[in-house]
VEXTIMAR-784205 format. One record per residue (C-alpha): z negated, x negated, y; residue in one letter. Coordinates in steps of 0.25 Angstrom, whole numbers. Layout:
site c3 = Z | c1 = X | c2 = Y | type = a $
...
END
This chain:
site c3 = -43 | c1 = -68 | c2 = -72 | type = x $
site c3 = -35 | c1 = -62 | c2 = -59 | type = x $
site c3 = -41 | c1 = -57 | c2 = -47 | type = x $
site c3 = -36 | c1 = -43 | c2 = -41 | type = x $
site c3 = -41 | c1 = -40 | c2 = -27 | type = x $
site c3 = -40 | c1 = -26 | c2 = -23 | type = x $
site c3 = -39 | c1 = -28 | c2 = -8 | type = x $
site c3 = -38 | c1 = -14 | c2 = 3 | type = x $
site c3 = -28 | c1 = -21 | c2 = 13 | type = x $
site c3 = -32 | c1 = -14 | c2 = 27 | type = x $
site c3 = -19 | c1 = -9 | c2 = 37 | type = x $
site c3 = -14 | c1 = -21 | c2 = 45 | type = x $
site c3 = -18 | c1 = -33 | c2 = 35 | type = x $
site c3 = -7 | c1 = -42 | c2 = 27 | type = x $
site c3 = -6 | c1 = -42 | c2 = 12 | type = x $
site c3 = -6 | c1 = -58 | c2 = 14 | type = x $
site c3 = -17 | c1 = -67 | c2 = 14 | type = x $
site c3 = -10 | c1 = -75 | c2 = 28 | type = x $
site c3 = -3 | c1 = -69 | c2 = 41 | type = x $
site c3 = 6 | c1 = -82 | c2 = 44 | type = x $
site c3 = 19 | c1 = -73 | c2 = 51 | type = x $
site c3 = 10 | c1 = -67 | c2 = 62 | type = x $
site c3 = 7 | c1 = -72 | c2 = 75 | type = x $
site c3 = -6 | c1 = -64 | c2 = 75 | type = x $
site c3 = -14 | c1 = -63 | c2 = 63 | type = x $
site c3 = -15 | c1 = -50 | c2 = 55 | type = x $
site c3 = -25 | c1 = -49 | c2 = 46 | type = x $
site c3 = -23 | c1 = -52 | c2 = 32 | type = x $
site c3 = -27 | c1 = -53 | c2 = 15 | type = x $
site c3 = -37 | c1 = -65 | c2 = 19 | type = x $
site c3 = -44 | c1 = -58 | c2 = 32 | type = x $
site c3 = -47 | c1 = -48 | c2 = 19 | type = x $
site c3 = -48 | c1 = -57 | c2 = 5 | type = x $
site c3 = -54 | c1 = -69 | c2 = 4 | type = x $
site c3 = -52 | c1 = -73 | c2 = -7 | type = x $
site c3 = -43 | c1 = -85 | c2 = -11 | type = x $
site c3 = -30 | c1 = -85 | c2 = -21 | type = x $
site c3 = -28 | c1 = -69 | c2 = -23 | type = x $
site c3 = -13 | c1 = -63 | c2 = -17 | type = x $
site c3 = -11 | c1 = -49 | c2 = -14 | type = x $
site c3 = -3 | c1 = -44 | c2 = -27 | type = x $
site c3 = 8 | c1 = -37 | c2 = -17 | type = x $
site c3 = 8 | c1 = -31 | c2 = -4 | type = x $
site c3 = 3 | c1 = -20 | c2 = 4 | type = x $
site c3 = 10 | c1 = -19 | c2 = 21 | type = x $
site c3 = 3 | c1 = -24 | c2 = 33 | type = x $
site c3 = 2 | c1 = -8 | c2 = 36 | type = x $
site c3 = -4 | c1 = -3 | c2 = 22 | type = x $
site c3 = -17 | c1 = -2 | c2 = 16 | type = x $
site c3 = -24 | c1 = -3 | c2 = 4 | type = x $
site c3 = -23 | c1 = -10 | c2 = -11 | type = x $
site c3 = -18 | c1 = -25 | c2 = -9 | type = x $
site c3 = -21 | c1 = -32 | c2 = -23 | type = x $
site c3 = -25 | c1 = -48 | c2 = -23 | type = x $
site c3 = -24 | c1 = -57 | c2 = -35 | type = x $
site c3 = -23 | c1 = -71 | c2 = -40 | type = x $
site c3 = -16 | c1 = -68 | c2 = -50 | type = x $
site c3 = 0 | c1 = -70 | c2 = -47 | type = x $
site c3 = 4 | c1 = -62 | c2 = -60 | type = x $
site c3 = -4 | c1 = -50 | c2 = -57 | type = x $
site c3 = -1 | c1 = -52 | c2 = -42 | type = x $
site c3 = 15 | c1 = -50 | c2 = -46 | type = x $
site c3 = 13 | c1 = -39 | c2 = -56 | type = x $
site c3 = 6 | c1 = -31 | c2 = -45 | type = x $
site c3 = 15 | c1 = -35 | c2 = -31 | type = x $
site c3 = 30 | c1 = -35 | c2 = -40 | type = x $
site c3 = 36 | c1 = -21 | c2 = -41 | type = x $
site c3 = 43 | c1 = -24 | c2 = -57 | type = x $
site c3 = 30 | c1 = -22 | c2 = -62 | type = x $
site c3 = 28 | c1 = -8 | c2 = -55 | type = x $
site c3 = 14 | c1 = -7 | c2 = -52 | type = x $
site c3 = 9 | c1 = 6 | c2 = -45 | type = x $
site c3 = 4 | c1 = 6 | c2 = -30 | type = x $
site c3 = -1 | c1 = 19 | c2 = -24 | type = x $
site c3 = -3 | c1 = 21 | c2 = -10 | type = x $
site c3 = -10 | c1 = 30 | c2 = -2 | type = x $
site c3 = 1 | c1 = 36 | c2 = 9 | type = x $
site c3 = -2 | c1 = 42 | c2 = 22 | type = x $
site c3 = 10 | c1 = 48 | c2 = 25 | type = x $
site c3 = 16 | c1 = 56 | c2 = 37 | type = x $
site c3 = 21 | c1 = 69 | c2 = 36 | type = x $
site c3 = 18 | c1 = 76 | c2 = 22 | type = x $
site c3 = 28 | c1 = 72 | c2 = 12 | type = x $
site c3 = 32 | c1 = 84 | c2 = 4 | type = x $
site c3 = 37 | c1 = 85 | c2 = -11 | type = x $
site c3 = 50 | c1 = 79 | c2 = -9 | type = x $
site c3 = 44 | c1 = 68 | c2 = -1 | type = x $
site c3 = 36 | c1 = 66 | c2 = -13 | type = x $
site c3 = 46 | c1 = 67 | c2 = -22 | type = x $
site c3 = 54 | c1 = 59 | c2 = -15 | type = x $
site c3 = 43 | c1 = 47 | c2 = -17 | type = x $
site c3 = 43 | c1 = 50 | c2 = -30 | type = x $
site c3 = 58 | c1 = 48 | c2 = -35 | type = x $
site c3 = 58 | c1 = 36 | c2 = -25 | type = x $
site c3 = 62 | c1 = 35 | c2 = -12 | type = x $
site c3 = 76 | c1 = 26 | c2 = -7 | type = x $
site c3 = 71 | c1 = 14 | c2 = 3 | type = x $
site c3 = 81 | c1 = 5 | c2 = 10 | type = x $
site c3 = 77 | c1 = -4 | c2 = -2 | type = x $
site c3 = 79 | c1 = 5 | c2 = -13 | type = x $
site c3 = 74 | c1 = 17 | c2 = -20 | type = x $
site c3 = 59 | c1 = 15 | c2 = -23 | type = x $
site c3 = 53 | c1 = 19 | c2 = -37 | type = x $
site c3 = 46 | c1 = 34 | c2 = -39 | type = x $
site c3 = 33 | c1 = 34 | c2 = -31 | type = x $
site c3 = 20 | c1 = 42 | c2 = -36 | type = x $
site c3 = 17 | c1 = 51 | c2 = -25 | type = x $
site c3 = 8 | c1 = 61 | c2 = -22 | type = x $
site c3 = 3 | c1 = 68 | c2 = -9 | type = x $
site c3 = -14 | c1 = 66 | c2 = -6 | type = x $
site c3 = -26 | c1 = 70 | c2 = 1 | type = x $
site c3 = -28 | c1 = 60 | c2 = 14 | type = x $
site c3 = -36 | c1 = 49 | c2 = 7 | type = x $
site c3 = -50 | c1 = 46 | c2 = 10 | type = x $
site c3 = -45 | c1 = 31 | c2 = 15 | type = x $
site c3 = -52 | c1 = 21 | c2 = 26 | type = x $
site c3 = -46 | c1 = 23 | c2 = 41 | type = x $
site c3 = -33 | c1 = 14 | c2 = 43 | type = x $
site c3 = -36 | c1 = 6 | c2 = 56 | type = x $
site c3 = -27 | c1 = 9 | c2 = 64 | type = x $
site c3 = -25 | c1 = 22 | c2 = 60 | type = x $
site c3 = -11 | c1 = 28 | c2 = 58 | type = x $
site c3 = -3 | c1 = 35 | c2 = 66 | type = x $
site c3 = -5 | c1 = 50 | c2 = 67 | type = x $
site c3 = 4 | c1 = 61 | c2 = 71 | type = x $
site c3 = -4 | c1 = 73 | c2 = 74 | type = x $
site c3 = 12 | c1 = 81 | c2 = 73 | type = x $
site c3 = 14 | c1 = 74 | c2 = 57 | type = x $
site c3 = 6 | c1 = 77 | c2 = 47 | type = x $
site c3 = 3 | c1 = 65 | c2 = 36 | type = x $
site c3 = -1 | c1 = 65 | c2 = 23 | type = x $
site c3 = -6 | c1 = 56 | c2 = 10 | type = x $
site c3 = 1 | c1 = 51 | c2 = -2 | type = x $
site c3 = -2 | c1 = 43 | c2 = -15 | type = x $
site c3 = 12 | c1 = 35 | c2 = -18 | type = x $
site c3 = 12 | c1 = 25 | c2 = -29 | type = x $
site c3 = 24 | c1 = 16 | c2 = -31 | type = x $
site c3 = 28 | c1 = 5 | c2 = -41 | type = x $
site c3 = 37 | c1 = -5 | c2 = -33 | type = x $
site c3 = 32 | c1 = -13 | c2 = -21 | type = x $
site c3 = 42 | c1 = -12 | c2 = -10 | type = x $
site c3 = 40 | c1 = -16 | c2 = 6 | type = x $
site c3 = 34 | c1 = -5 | c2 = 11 | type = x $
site c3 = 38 | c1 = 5 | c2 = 0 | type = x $
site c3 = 28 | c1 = 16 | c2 = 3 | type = x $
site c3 = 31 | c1 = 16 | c2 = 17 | type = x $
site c3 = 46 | c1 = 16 | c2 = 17 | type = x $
site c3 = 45 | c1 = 28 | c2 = 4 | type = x $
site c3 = 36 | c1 = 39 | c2 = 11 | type = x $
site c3 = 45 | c1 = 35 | c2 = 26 | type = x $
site c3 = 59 | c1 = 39 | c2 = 16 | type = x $
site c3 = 53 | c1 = 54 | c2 = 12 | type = x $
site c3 = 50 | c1 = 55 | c2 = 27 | type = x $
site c3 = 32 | c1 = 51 | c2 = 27 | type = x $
site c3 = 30 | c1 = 38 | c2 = 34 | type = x $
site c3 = 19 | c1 = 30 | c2 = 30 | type = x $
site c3 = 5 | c1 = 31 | c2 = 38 | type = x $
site c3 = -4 | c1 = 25 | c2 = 30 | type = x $
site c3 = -1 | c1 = 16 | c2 = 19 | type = x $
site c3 = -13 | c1 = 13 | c2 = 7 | type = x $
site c3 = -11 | c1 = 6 | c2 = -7 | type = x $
site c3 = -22 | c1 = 11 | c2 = -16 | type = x $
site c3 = -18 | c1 = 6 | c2 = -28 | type = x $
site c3 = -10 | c1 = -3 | c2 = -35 | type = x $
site c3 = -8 | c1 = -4 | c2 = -52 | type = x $
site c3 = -22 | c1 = -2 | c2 = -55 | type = x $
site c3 = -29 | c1 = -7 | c2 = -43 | type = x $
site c3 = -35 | c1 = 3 | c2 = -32 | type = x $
site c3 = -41 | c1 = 2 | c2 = -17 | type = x $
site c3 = -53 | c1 = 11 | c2 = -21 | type = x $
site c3 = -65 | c1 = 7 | c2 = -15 | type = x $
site c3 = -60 | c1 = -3 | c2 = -8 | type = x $
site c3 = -60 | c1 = -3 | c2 = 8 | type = x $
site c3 = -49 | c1 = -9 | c2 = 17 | type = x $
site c3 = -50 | c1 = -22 | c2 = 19 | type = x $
site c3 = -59 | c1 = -25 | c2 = 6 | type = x $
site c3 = -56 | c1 = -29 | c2 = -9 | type = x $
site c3 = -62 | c1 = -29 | c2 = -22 | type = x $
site c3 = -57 | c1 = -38 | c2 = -36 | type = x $
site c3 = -52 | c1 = -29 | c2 = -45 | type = x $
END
């Protein structure tokens, strides 16, 4: 039987279990997971939070991390500025990246979550407004989620993956895990 590892990767930790291209270490999967022969199944930036799934299982760990099999990821956005209808709409009919279109996102504006401080805090501008999003997408690119809101015009604050497929990051506080 496979294991899944639902993991909450904190702000500022590698989606990797070794740190071998830094002259200083940065913290890392192992200083988090101990626990031998699982791989995260994908990633999720040195500068984002949340849902980072582990398994030893290759098969499954393909099926989740390649984009041909279109597996649903929602994230929690905190976003600067408030994106209005046709930013929104915008997100959904897919917006055009240097690398391409991407596919229609779900996306909806949302009450600030009830989430754990991000240490360090962002960046605050008391002259901008921000605001929260739920965006789900079905393709995997570097830094997607990022480079989408920045093209409608809303930068990027705060980045959380709350679920992937089936899985979620309910219950589970930064830096812990649980099997699935």
């Amino acid at each position: 039987m496979s294991r899944v590892i639902l993991f909450n990767k904190p702000y500022d930790v590698l989606s990797q279990f070794t740190d071998r291209n830094s002259p200083s270490p940065r913290a890392t999967l192992s200083d988090y997971v101990q626990v031998p022969h699982v791989y995260p199944a994908g990633r999720l930036d040195r500068d984002s939070e949340g849902l980072l799934l582990l398994t030893d299982d290759g098969r499954l760990q393909a099926r989740i991390a390649d984009p041909k099999f279109k597996a649903p990821k929602t994230y929690l956005v905190q976003v600067e500025g408030i994106p209005d209808d046709n930013a929104l709409a915008a997100l959904r009919g897919g917006v055009s990246l240097k690398d391409g279109p991407t596919r229609p996102a779900e996306v909806e504006r949302i009450d600030d979550p009830a989430l754990w401080p991000r240490d360090p805090p962002i960046r605050v501008r008391l002259s901008i407004p921000d605001s929260w999003l739920r965006l789900t997408i079905r393709e995997g690119r570097n830094r997607q989620v990022r480079r989408m809101t920045a093209a409608v015009g809303h930068p990027t604050l705060r980045l959380i993956r709350w679920r992937i497929a089936d899985w979620t990051l309910a219950d589970i506080a930064p830096g812990r895990w649980r099997d699935a």
